[in-house]
N, C-alpha and C positions, 0 to 999 in steps of 0.2 A: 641820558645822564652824563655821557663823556662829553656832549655838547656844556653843560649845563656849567658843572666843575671850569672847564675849561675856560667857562666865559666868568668865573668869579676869579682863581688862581692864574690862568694863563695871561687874561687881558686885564685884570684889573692888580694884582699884586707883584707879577712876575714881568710881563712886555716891558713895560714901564720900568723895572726893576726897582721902583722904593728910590728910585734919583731926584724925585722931583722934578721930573723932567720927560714928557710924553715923548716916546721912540716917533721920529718923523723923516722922513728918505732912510728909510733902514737905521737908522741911527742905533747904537748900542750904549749901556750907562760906562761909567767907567770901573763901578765894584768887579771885583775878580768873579770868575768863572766858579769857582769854587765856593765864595761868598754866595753867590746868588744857589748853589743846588744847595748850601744849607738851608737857607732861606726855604725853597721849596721844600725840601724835606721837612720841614718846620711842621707845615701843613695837614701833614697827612690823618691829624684825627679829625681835622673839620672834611675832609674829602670823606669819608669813612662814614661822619655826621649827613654828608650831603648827599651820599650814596645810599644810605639808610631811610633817612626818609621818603626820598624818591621812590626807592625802591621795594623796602618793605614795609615803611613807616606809613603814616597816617594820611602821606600825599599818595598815595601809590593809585594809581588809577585816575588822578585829577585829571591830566591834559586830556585823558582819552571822554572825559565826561563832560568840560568844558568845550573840548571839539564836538564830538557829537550834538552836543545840546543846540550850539551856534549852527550848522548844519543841515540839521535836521529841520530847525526853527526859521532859517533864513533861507535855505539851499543856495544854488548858484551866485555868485555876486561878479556880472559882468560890467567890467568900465563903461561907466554914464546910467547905471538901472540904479533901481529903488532899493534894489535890495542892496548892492554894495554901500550903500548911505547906513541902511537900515544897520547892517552887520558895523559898520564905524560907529554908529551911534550906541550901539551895544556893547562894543568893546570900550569906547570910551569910559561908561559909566560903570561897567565890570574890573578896569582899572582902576578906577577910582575906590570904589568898594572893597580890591584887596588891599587897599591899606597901601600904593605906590606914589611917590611925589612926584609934583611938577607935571601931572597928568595934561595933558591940552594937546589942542590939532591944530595942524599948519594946511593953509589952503595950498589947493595943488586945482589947477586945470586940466581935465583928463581927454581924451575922447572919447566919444559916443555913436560906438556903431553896432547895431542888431544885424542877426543872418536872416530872420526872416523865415517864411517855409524853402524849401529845396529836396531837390531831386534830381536824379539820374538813370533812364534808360538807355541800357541799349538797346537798337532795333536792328541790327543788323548783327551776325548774321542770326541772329537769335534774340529773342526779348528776352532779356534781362532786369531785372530793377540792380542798379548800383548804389548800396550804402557813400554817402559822401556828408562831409562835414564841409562847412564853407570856411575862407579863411579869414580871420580877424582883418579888417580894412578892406576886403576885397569890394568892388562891384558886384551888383547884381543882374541877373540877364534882362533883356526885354521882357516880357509878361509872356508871350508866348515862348520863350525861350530860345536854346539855340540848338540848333541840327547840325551836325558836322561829323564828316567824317573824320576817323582820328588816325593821328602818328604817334607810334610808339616809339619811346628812345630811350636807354639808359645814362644816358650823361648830357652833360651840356655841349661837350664836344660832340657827340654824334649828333645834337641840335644844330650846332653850326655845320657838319658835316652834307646835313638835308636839308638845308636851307629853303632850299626850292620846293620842297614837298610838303612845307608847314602852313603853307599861305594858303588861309577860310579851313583849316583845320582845327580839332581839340589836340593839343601835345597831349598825352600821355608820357607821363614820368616814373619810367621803372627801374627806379637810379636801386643798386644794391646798396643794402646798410651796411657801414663800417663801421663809425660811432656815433653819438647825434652833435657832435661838436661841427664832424665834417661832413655828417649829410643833411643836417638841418637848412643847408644853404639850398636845397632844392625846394623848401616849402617856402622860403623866403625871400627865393629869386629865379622861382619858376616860372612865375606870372611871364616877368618883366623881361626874361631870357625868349620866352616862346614870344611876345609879343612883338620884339624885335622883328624878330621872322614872320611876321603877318597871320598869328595865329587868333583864331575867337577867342579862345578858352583855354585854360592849362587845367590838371588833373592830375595830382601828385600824389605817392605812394606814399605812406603813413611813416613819418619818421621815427621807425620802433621796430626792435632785434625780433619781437613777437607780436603776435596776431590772431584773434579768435574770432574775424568777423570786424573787424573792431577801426573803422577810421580814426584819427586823429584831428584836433582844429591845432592852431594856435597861430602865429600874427605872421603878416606877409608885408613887403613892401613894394611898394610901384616907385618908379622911378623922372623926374620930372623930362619931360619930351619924349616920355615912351609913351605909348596907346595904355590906359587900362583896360586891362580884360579881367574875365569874371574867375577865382581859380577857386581850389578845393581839394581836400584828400579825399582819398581812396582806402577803400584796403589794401593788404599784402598781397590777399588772395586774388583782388582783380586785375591789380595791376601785375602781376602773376598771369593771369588766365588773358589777358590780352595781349601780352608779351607773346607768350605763345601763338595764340593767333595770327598775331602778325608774322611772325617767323616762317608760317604756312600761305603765306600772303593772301589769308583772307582778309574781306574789307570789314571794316569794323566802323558800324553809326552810332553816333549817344544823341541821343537826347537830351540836353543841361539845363536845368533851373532852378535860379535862384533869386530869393526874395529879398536881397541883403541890402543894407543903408547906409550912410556915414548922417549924424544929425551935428548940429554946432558943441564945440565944446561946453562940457558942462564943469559945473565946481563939485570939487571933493575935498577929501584931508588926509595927510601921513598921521599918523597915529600915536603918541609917544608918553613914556611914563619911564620913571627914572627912581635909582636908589641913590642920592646923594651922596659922595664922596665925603670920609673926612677929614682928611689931610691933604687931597687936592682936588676939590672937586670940580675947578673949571678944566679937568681934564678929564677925558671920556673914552669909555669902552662900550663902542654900541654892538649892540644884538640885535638880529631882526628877520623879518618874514614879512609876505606881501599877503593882503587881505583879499584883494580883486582874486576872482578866478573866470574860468571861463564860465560860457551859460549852459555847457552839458556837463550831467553831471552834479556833484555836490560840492565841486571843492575840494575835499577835505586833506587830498594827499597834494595838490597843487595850489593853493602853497596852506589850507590849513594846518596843517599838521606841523609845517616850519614854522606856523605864525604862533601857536600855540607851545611848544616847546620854546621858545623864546621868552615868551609869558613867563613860560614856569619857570625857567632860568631866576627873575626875578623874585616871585614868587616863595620858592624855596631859601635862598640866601635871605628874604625879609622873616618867613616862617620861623628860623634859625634865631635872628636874632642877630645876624651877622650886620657887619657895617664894612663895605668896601673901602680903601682909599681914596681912591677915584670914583668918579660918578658911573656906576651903570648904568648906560640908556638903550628903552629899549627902540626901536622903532615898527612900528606893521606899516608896509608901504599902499599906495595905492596905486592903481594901473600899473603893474608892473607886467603883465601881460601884453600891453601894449606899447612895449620897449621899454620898460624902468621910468615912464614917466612921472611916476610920485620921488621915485629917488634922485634921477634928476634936479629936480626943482630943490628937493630936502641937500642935496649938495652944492648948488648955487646960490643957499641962503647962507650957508653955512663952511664954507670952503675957507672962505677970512681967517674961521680961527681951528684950521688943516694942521696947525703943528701941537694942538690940543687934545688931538685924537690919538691914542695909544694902538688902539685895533678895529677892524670893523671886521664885525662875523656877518651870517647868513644862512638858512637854513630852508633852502627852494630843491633840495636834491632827491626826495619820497622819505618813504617812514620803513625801510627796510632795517638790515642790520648795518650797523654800522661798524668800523673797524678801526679807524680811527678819524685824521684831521688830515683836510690838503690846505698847504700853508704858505702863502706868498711872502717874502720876507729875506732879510740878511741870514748868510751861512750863523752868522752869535747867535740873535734871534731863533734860529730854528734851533740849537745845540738845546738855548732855555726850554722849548718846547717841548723836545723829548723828554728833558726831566718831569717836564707841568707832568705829559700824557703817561707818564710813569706812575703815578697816583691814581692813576686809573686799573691798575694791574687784574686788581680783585674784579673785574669787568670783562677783560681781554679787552679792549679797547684803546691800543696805545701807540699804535700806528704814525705816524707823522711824513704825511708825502708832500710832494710838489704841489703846486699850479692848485693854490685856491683861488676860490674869484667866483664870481656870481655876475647876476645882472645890476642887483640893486646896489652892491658894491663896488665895482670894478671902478666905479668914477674916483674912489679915495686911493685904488687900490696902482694904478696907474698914476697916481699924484704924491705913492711913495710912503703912503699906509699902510702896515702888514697888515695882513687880510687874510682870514682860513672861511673854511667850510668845510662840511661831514664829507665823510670819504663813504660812501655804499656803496660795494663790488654788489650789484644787487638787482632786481626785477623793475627798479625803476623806469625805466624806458618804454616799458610793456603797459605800462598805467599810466604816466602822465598826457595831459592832453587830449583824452575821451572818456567817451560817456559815462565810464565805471572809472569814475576819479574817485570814488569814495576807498575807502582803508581796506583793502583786500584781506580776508581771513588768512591767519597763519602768521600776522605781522607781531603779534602779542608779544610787549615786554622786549622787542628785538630791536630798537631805537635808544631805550633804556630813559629817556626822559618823556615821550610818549608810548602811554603803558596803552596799545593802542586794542589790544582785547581786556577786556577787566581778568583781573587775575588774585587768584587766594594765596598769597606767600604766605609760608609760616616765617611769624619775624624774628633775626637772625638774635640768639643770647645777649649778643653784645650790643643793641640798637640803644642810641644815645640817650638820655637823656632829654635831649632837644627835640629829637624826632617824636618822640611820643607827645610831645607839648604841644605841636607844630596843628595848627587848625586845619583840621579837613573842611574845605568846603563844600557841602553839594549841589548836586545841579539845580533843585530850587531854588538853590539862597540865589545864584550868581544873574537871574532875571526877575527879581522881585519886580524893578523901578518899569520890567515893561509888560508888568498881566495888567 
């Protein structure tokens, strides 16, 4: 919900502050400080309206019903498969159906690579099977695979440190977690660090505070005049248990196989549907989430769950009856998994008219609690902001920190675009990126615009007017066009 508000009042009433004139290099309007918090303050019975139906009104439970349904119905949707077409061609016409304008797709070129089967033994000093996930782009081994004995290292400096010890090796990377900002650089430049060193294989620790057994995938890059080698995570717990090992200088053999491909780029589409502005509407407040997910798994928390509460952002403000000044657009990206490559392209088309953009949000962070908003922007700009997330009270949701940014947005956001994203102090790290991507029990209600357990509110005495008007839809109606 704090998403939701925020992207009707924050980006579309308030950024902009009613100057007619979209905020661009931080830009501020010229109205006073004081002007503008009456101005917000204005609002507070439509946030109250938009909080109510969300919440206890007639929508309550919609995203968690429209995600699951897509989910369930499509499962996995990885860059260049059938199903991420499938799941675009379903959103598209489910856009259409709730009643949003200027619905249509823009081509995007994606890539197309499968992992294939894969595995991991060790056979020394002991058989083991190793859980491993391969990594988005990687190679795959020979068909017999590869035997090697392995080096364990925690860092890339102790990599360069043993230089000489890595050559016809697997590296083992049992880099400690500090956060996944700074240790994601090991799944991403593990390959092509170890291969430097004349290593077969790299074998990276799973970029996550937590661990039940549980590998991670997500995208790796090779580097041009490096060797490709074949790489993949691990779990905590092995690359844990071979740390050790080595420590006692036992030898340590794996076994590696993997079945993985790159195929020619294939065609897709960004996704987009919009509330027209009506007093500026060539100017724009986009909202958005990425549809691709990986192929383990469902999705639903990487990036369903952002793609879908962006939805309802929309959704809800048309339910209402509300009309923006500015245009709301939404976008669902594609291949964003694969470096923001649908957002890319959706900013290269569209960069020209960069001083028409008021804010770009994003919503790729899980579906835990939220607290509030990280927000990139002018010290003014963030003053307005605290007022917005103050009408959020009746939430506790009102937070306003630093360093928002994402992947799908950082292209506007480094071009001088304020830019937010949800703030979750939260178990996100421990779910994204494996096999149990789906909505973890316990998350119920605790995102506040993905009601992500169904939930019985009693509705609060004072629920609007509006709310109660507002069309529930259910999950039948939203796939008629595909039984």
């Amino acid at each position: 919900m704090k998403f939701l508000i925020f992207a009707f009042f924050g980006g579309v009433h308030l950024l902009s502050l009613c100057s007619g004139k979209a905020i661009y290099k931080n830009g501020i309007s010229k109205r006073t400080f004081e002007e503008i918090k009456e101005e917000i303050a204005s609002y507070g019975d439509v946030a109250k309206a938009i909080i109510n139906l969300a919440v206890y009104g007639k929508a309550q439970n919609r995203s968690y019903e429209r995600l699951a349904l897509l989910v369930d119905t499509v499962g996995p949707r990885l860059s260049g498969s059938k199903n991420l077409e499938k799941a675009i061609q379903i959103m598209y016409q489910n856009l259409q159906q709730d009643g949003l304008e200027n619905v249509h797709l823009e081509p995007v070129r994606i890539p197309h690579w499968e992992r294939g089967e894969e595995s991991a033994v060790m056979l020394e000093p002991r058989i083991h099977k190793i859980a491993i996930l391969g990594l988005g782009s990687s190679i795959g081994t020979p068909p017999e695979g590869i035997t090697a004995e392995v080096l364990v290292v925690t860092s890339f400096d102790e990599l360069q440190r043993r230089a000489s010890e890595a050559r016809g090796k697997i590296v083992v990377y049992n880099q400690p977690y500090i956060n996944y900002s700074r240790t994601v650089q090991y799944r991403t430049q593990g390959a092509v660090e170890a291969a430097k060193v004349g290593a077969l294989a790299s074998l990276i620790r799973s970029v996550a505070s937590f661990s039940i057994y549980s590998p991670h995938t997500g995208i790796q890059e090779y580097q041009d005049g490096v060797p490709r080698i074949p790489t993949a995570c691990i779990t905590v717990e092995d690359a844990e248990m071979m740390s050790r090992m080595a420590s006692r200088g036992i030898r340590i053999v794996i076994q590696l196989k993997m079945g993985a491909k790159t195929y020619p780029d294939t065609d897709s589409f960004n996704t987009v549907a919009e509330i027209t502005g009506s007093k500026y509407p060539e100017q724009v407040v986009l909202v958005s989430g990425h549809l691709d997910s990986w192929d383990v798994g469902q999705g639903a928390m990487d990036d369903g769950g952002g793609a879908f509460i962006s939805w309802e952002a929309l959704s809800l403000i048309k339910d209402l009856g509300l009309r923006p000044k500015r245009t709301l657009r939404l976008v669902l990206w594609t291949a964003e998994e694969q470096g923001g490559v649908g957002a890319f392209q959706y900013y290269q088309l569209h960069k020209v008219n960069i001083s028409n953009y008021s804010l770009v949000m994003e919503s790729d962070t899980g579906t835990f609690l939220p607290t509030g908003l990280q927000f990139t922007g002018s010290e003014k700009a963030r003053a307005v902001m605290e007022e917005v997330m103050s009408l959020l009270q009746p939430l506790n949701v009102t937070q306003v920190l630093s360093h928002g940014e994402g992947t799908d947005i950082n292209f506007w956001i480094k071009a001088g675009v304020p830019g937010t994203s949800a703030y979750l102090p939260s178990r996100e790290g421990s779910y994204h990126k494996r096999c149990g991507k789906t909505i973890p029990q316990g998350c119920s209600n605790q995102n506040g615009m993905l009601l992500v357990q169904k939930q019985t509110h009693r509705p609060m005495e004072q629920v609007r007017e509006a709310s109660n008007k507002a069309t529930h839809i259910q999950p039948s109606d939203l796939w008629q066009s595909q039984q």
